[in-house]
Backbone and ligand atoms as CSV (ligand in chain L), in Angstrom:
chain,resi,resn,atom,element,x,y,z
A,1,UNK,N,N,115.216,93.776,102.867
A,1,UNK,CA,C,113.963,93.436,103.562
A,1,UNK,C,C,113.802,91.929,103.607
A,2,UNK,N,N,112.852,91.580,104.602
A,2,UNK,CA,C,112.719,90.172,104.883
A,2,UNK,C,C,111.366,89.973,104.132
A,3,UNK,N,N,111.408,88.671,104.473
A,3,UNK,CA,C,110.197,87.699,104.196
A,3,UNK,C,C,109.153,87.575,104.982
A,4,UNK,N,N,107.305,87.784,104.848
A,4,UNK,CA,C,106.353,88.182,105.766
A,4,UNK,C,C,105.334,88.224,104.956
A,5,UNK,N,N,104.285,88.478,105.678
A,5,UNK,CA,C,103.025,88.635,105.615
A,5,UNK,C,C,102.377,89.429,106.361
A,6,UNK,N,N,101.190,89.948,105.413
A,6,UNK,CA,C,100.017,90.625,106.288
A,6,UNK,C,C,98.427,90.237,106.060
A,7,UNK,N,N,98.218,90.726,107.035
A,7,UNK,CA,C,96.546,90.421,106.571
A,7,UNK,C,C,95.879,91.714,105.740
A,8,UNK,N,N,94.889,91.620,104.555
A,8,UNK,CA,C,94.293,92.544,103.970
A,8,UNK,C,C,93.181,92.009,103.919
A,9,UNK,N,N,92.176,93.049,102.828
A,9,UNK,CA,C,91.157,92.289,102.462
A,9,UNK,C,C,90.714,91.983,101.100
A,10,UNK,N,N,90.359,91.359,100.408
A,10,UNK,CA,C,89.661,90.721,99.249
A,10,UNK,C,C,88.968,91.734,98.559
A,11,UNK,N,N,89.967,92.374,97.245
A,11,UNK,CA,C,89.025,93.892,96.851
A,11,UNK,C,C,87.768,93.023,95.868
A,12,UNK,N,N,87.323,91.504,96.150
A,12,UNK,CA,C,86.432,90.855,94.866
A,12,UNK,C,C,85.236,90.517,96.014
A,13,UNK,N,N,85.427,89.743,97.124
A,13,UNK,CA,C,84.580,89.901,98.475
A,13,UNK,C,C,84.626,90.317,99.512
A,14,UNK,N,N,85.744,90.869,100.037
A,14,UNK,CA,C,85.569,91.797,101.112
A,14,UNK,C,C,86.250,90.816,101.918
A,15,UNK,N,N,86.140,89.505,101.997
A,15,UNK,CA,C,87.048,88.488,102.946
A,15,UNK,C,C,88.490,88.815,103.735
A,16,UNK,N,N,88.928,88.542,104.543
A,16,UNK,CA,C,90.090,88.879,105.063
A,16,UNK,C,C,91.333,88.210,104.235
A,17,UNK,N,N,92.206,88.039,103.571
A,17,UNK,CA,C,92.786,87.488,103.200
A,17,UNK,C,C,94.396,87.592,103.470
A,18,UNK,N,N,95.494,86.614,102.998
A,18,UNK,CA,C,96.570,86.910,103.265
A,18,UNK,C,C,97.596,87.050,102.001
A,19,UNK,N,N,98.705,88.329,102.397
A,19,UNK,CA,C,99.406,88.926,101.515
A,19,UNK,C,C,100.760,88.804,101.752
A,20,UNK,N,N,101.614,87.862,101.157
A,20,UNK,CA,C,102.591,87.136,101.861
A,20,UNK,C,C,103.712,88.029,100.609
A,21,UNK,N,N,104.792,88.473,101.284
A,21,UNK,CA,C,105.941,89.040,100.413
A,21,UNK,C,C,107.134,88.321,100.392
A,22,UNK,N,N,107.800,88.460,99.334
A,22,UNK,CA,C,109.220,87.753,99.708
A,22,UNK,C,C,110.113,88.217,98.449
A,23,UNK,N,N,111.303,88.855,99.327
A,23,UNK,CA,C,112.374,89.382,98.653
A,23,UNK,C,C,113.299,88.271,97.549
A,24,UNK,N,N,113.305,89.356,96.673
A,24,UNK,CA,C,114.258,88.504,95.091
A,24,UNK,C,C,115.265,89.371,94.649
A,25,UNK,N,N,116.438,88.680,94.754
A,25,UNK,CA,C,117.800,89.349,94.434
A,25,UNK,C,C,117.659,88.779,92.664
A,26,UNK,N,N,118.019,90.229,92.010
A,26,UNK,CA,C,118.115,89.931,90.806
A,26,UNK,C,C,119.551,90.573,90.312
A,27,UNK,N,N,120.382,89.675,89.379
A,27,UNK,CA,C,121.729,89.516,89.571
A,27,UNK,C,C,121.495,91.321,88.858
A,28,UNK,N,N,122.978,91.948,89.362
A,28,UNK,CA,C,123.546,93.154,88.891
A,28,UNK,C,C,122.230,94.608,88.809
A,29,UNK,N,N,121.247,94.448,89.470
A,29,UNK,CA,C,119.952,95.150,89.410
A,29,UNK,C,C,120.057,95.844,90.885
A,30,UNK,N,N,119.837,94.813,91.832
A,30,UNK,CA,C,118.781,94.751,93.199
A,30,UNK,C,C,118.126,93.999,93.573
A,31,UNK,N,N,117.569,94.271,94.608
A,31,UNK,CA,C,116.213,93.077,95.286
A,31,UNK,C,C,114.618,93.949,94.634
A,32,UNK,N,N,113.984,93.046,94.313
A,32,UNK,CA,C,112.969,92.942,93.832
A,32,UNK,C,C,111.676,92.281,95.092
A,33,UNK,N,N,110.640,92.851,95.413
A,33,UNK,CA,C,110.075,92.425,96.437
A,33,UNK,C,C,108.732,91.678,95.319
A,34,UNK,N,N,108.357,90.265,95.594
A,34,UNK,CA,C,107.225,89.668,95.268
A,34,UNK,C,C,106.187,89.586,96.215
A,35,UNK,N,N,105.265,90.223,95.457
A,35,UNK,CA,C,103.515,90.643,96.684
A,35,UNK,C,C,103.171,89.236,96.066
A,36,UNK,N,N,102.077,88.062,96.720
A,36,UNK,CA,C,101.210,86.857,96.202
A,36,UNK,C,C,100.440,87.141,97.132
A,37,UNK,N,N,98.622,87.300,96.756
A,37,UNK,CA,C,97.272,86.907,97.644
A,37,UNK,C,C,96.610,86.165,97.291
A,38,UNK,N,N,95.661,85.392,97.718
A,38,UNK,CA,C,94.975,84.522,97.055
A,38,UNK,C,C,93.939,84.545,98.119
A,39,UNK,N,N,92.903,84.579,97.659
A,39,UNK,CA,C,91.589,84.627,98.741
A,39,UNK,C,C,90.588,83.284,97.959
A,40,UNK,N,N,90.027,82.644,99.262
A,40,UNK,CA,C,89.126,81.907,98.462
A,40,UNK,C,C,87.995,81.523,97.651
A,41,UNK,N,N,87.859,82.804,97.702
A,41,UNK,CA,C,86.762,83.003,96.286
A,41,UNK,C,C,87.224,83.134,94.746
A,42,UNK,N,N,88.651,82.831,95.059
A,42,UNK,CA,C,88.860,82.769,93.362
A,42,UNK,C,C,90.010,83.929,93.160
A,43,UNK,N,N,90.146,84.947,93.670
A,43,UNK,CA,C,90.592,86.424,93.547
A,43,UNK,C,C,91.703,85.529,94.018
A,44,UNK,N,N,93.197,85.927,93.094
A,44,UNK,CA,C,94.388,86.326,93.100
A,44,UNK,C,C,95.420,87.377,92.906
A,45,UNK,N,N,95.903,87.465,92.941
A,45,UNK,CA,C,97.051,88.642,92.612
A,45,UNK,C,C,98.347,88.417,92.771
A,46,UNK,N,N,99.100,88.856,91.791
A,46,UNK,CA,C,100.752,89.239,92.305
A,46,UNK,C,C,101.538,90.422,91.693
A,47,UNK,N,N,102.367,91.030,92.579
A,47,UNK,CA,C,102.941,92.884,91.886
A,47,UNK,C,C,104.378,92.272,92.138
A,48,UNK,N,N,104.934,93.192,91.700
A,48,UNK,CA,C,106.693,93.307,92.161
A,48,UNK,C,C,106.936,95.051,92.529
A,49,UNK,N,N,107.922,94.739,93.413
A,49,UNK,CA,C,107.908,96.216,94.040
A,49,UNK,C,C,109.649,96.258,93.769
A,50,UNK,N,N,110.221,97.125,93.196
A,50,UNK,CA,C,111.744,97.150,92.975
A,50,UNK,C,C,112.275,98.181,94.199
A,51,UNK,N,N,113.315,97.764,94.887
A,51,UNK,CA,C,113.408,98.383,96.313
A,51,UNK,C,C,115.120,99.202,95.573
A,52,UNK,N,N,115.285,99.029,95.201
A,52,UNK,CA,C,116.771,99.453,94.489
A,52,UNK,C,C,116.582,101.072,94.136
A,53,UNK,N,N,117.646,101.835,94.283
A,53,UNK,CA,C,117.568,103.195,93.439
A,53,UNK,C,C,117.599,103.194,92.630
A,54,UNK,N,N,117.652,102.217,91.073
A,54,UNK,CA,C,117.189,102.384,90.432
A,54,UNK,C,C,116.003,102.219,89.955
A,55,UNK,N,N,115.184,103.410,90.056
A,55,UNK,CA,C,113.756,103.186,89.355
A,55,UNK,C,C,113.454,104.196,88.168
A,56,UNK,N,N,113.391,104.192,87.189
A,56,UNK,CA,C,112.595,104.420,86.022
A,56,UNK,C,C,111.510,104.074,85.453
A,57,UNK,N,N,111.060,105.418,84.531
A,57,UNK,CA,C,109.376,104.652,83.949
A,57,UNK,C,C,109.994,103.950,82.317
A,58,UNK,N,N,111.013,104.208,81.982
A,58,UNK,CA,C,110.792,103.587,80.334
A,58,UNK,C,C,111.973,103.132,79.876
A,59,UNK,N,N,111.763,101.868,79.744
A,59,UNK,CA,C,113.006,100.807,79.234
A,59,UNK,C,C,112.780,100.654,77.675
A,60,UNK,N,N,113.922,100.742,76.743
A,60,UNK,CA,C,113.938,99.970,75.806
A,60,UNK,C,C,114.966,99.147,75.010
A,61,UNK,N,N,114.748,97.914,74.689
A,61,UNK,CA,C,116.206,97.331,74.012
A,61,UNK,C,C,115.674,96.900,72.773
A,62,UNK,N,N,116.711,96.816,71.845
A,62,UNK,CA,C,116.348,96.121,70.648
A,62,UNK,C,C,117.202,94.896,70.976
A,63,UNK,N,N,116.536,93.397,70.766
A,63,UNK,CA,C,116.774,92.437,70.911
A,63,UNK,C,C,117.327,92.037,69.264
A,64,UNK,N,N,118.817,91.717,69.381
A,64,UNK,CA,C,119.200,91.410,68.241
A,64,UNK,C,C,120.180,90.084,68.553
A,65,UNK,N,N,120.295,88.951,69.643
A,65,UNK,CA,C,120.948,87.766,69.669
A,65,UNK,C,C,120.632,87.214,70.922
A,66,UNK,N,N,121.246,86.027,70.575
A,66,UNK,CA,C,120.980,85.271,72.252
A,66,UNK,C,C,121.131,85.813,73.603
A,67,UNK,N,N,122.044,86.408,74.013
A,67,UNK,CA,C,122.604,87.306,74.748
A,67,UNK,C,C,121.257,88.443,75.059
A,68,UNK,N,N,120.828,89.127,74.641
A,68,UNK,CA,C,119.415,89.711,74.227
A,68,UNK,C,C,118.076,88.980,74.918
A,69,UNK,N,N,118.261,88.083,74.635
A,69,UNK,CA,C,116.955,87.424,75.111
A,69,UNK,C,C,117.092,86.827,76.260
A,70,UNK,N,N,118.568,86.617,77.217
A,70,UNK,CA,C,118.901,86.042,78.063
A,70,UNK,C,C,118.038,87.528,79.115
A,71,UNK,N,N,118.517,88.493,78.574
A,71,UNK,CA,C,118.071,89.792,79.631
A,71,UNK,C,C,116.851,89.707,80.790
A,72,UNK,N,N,116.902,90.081,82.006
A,72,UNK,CA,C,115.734,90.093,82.771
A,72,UNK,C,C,115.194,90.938,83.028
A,73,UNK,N,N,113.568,90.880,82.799
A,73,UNK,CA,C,112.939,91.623,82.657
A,73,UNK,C,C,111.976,91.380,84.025
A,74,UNK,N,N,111.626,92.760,84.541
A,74,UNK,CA,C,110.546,92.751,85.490
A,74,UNK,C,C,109.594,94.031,85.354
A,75,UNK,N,N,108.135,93.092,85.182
A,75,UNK,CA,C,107.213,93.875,85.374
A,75,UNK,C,C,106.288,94.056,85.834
A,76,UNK,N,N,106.137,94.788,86.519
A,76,UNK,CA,C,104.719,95.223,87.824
A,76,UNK,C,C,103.615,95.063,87.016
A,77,UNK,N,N,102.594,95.274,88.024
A,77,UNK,CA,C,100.893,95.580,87.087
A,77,UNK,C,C,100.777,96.686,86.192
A,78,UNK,N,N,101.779,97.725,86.801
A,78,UNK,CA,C,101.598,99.008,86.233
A,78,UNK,C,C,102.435,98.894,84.905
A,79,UNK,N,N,103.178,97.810,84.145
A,79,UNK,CA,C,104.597,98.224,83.224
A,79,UNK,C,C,103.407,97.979,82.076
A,80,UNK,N,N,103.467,98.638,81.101
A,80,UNK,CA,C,103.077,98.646,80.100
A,80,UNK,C,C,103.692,98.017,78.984
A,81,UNK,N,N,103.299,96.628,78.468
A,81,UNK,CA,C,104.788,96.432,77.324
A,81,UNK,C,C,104.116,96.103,75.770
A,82,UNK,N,N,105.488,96.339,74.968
A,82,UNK,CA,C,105.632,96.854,73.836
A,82,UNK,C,C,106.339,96.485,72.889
A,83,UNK,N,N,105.958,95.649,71.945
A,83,UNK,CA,C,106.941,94.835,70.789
A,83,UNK,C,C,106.327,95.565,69.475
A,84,UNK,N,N,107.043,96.184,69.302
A,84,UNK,CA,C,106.230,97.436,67.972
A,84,UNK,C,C,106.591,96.194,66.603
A,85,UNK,N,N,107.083,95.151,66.306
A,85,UNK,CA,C,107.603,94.488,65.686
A,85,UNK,C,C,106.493,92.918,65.405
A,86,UNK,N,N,106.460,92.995,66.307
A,86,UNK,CA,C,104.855,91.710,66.357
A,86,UNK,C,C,103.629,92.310,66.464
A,87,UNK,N,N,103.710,93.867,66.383
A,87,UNK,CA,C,102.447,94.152,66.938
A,87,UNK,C,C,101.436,93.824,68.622
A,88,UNK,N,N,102.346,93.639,69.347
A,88,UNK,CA,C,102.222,93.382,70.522
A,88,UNK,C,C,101.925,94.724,71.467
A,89,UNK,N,N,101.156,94.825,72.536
A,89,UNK,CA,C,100.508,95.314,73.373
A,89,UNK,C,C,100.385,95.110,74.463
A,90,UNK,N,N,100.896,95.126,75.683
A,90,UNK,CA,C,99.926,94.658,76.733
A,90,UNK,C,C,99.766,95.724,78.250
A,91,UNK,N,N,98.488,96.114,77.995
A,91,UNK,CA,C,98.395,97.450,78.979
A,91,UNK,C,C,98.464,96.608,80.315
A,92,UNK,N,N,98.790,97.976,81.193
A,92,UNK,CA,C,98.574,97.716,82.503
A,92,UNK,C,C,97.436,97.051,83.492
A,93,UNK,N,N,98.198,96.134,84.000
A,93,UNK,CA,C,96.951,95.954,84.448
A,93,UNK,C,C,96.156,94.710,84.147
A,94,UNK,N,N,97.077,94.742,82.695
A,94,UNK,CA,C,96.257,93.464,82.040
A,94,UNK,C,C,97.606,92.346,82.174
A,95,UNK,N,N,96.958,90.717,82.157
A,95,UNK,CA,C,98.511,90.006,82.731
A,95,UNK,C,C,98.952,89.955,83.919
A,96,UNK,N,N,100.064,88.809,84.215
A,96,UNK,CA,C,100.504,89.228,85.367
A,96,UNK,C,C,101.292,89.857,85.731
A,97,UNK,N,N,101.923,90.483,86.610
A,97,UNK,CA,C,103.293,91.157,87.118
A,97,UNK,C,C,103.997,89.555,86.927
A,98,UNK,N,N,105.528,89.879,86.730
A,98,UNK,CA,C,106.532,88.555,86.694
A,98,UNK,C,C,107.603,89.515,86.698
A,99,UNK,N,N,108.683,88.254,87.165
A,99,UNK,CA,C,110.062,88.594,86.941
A,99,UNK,C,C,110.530,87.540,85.973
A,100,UNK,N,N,110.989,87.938,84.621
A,100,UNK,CA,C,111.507,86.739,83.851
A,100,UNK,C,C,112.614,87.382,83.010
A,101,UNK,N,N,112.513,86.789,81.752
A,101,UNK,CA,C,114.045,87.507,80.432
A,101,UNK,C,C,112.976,87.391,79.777
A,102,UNK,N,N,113.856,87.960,78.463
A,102,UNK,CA,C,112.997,88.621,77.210
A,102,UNK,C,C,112.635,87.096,76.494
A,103,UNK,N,N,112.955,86.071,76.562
A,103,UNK,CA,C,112.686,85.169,76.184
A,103,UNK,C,C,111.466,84.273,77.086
A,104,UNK,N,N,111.501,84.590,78.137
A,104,UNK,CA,C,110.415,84.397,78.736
A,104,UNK,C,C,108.863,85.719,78.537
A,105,UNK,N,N,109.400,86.609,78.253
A,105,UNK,CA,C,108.144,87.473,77.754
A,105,UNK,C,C,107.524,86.785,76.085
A,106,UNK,N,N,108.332,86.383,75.343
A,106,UNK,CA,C,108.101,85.862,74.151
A,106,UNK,C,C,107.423,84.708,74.141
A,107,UNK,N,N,107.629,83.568,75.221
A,107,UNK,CA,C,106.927,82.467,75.620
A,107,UNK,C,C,105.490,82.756,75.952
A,108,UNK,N,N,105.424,83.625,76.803
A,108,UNK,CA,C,103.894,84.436,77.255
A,108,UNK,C,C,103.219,84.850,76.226
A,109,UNK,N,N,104.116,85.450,75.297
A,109,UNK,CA,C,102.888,85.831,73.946
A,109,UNK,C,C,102.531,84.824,73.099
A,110,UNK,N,N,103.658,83.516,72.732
A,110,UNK,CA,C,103.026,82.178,72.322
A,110,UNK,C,C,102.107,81.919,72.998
A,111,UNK,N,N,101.951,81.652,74.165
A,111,UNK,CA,C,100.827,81.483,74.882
A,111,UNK,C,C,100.000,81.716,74.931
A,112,UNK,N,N,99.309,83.282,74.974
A,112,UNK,CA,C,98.538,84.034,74.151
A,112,UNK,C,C,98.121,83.373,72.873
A,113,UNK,N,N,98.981,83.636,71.840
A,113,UNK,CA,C,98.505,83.386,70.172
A,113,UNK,C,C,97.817,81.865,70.160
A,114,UNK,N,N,98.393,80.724,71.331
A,114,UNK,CA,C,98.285,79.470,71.029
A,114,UNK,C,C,96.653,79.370,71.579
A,115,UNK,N,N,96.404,80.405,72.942
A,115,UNK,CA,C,94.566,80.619,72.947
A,115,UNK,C,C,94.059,81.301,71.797
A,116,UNK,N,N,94.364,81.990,71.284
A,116,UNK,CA,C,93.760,82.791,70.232
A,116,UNK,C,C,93.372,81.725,69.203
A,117,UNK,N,N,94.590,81.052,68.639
A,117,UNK,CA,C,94.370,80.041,67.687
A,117,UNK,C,C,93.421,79.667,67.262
A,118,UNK,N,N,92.902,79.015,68.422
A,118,UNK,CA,C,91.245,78.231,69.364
A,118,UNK,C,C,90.287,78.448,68.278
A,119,UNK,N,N,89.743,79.653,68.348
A,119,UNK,CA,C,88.960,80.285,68.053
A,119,UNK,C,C,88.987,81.315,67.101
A,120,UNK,N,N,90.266,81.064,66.128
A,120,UNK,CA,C,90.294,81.704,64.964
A,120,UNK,C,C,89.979,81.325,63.583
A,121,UNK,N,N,89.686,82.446,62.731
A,121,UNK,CA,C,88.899,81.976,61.449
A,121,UNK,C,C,90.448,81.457,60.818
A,122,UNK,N,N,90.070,81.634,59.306
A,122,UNK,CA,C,91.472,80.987,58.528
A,122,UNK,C,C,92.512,82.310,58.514
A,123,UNK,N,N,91.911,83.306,58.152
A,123,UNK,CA,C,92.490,84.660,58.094
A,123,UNK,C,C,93.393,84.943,59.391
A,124,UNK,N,N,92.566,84.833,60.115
A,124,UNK,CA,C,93.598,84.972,61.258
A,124,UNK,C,C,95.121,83.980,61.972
A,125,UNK,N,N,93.954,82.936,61.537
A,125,UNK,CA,C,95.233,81.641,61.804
A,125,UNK,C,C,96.610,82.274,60.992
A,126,UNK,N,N,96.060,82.268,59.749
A,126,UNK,CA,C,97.266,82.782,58.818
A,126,UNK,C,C,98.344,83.811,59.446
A,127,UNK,N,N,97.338,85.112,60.071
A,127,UNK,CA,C,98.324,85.763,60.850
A,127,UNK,C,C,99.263,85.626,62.118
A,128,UNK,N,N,98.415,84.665,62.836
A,128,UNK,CA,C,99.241,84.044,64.190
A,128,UNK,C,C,100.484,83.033,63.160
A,129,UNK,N,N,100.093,82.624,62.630
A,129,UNK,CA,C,101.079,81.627,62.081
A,129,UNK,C,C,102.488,82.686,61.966
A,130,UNK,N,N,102.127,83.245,61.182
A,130,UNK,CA,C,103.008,84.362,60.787
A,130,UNK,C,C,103.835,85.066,62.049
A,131,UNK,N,N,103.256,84.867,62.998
A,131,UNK,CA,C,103.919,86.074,64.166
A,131,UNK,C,C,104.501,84.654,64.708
A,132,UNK,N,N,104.298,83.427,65.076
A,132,UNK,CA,C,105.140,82.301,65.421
A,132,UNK,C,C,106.430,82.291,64.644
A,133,UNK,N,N,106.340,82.748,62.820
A,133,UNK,CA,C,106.901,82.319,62.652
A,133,UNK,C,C,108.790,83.412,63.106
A,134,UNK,N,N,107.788,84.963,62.534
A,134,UNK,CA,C,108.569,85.595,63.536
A,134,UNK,C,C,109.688,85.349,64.606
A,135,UNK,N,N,108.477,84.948,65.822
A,135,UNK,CA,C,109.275,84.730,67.102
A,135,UNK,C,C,110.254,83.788,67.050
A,136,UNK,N,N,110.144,82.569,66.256
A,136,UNK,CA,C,111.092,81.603,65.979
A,136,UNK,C,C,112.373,81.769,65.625
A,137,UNK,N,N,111.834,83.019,64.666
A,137,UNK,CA,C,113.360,83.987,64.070
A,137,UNK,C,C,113.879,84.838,65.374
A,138,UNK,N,N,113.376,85.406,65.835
A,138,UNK,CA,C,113.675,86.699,66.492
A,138,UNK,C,C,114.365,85.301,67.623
A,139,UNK,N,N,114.028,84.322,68.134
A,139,UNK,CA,C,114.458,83.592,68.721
A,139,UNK,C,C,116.206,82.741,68.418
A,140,UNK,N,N,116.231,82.470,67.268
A,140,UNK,CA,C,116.967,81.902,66.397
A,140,UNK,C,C,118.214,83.033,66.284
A,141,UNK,N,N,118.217,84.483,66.788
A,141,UNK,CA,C,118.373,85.591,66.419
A,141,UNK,C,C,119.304,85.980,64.711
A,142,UNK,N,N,117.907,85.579,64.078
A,142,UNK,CA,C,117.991,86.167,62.975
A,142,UNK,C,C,116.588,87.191,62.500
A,143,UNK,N,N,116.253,87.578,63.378
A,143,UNK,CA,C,115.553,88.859,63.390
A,143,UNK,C,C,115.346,89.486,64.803
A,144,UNK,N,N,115.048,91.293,64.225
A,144,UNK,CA,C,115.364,92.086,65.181
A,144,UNK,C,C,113.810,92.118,65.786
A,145,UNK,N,N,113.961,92.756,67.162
A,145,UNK,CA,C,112.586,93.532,67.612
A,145,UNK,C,C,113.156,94.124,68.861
A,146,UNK,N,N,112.215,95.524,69.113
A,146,UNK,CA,C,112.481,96.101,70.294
A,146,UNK,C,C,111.259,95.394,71.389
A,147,UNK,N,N,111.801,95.728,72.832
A,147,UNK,CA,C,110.671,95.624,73.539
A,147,UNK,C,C,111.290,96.741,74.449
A,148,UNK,N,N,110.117,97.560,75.117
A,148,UNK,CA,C,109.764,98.286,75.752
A,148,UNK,C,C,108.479,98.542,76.522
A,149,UNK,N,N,109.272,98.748,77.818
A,149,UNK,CA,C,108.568,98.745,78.828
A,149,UNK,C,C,108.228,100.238,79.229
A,150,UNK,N,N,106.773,100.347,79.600
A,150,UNK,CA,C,106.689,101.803,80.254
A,150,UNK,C,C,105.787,101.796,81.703
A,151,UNK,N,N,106.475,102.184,82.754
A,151,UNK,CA,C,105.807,101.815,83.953
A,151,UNK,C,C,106.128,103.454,84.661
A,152,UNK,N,N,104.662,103.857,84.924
A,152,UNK,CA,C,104.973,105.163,85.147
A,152,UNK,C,C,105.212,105.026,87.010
A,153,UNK,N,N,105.333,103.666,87.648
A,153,UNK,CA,C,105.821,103.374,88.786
A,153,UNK,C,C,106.898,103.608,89.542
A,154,UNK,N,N,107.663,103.333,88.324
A,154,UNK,CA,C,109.439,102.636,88.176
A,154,UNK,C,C,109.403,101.265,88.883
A,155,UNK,N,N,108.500,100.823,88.862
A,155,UNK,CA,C,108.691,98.756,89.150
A,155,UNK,C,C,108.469,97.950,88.201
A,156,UNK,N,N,109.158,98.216,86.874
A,156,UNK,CA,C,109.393,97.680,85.810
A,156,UNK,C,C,110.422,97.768,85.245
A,157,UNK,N,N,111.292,97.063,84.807
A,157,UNK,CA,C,112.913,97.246,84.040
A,157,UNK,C,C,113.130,96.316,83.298
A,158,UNK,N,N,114.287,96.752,82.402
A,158,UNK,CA,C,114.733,95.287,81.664
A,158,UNK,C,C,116.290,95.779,81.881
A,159,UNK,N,N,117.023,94.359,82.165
A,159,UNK,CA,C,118.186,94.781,83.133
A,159,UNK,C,C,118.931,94.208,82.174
A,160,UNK,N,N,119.539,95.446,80.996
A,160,UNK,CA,C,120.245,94.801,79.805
A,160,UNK,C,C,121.381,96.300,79.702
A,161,UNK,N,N,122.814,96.188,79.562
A,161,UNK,CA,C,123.450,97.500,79.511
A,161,UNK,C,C,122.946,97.912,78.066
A,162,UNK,N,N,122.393,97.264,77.015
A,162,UNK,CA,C,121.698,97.791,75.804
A,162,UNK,C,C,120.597,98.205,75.964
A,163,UNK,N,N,119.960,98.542,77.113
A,163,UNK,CA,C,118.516,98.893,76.950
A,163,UNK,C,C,118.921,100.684,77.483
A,164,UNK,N,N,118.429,101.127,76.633
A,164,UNK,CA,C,117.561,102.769,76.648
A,164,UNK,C,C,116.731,102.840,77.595
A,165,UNK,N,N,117.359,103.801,78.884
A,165,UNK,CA,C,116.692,103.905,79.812
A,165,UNK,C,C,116.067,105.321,80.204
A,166,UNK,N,N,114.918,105.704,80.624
A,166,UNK,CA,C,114.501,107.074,80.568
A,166,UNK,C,C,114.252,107.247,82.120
L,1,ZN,ZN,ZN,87.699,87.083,97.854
């Protein structure tokens, strides 16, 4: 598929707005289609639509080295993800859709912890500290963690021959 646009409307004011797509080849996967709107009242959005036969709802890898974290990961609004190891969460819906690697999902949750920080007591600091220090490891790969994705779409994957695919 090509590159385009349409007109929709603004599900925050009703405005006409524009919904511009554009196809992404992701190595050894498929093309990956990127939705971006932006209306001027503030309302944004972006999805990924996976155009490939492969679609599934539930990815999982255990990330155990560099190689591991190089993996690319894509996830729609709908992918649900899952680091049972940091205690990590992030429902649908919530976040953006992206196409990145597992090392770029790990950056996003620093990101996270580094707002949280903000506005944390000592107790908590203590615990973000703790999950930095984690990721540093799990980064370093001298510690393990799974991540898993669940997108009852199939426009979510992690494109690793180690990942558990359902
Ligand atoms: Zn609007």
């Amino acid at each position: 598929m090509s590159e385009g646009q349409m007109k929709g409307v603004c599900p925050i004011c009703g405005s006409e707005m524009t919904l511009r797509f554009v196809p992404y080849e992701v190595s050894y996967f498929g093309e990956v289609m990127i939705f971006n709107a932006v209306c001027g009242c503030g309302y944004k959005t972006t999805d990924v639509m996976i155009l490939s036969k492969r679609r599934n709802k539930r990815y999982e890898v255990e990330v155990a080295s560099e190689e591991d974290l190089s993996a690319r990961v894509v996830r729609s609004q709908y992918g649900r993800i899952e680091i049972p190891e940091l205690g990590v969460v992030v429902e649908p819906k919530k976040g953006e859709a992206f196409i990145s690697n597992v090392e770029g999902v790990l950056q996003r949750v620093e990101s996270v912890l580094k707002l949280l920080e903000r506005d944390a007591n000592e107790e908590q600091k203590a615990k973000i500290a703790e999950l930095f220090r984690k990721i540093n490891e799990i980064k370093a790969g001298r510690r393990r963690m799974r991540l898993i994705i669940e997108d009852p779409t199939g426009n979510s994957a992690i494109i690793s021959e180690r990942a558990n695919v359902e």
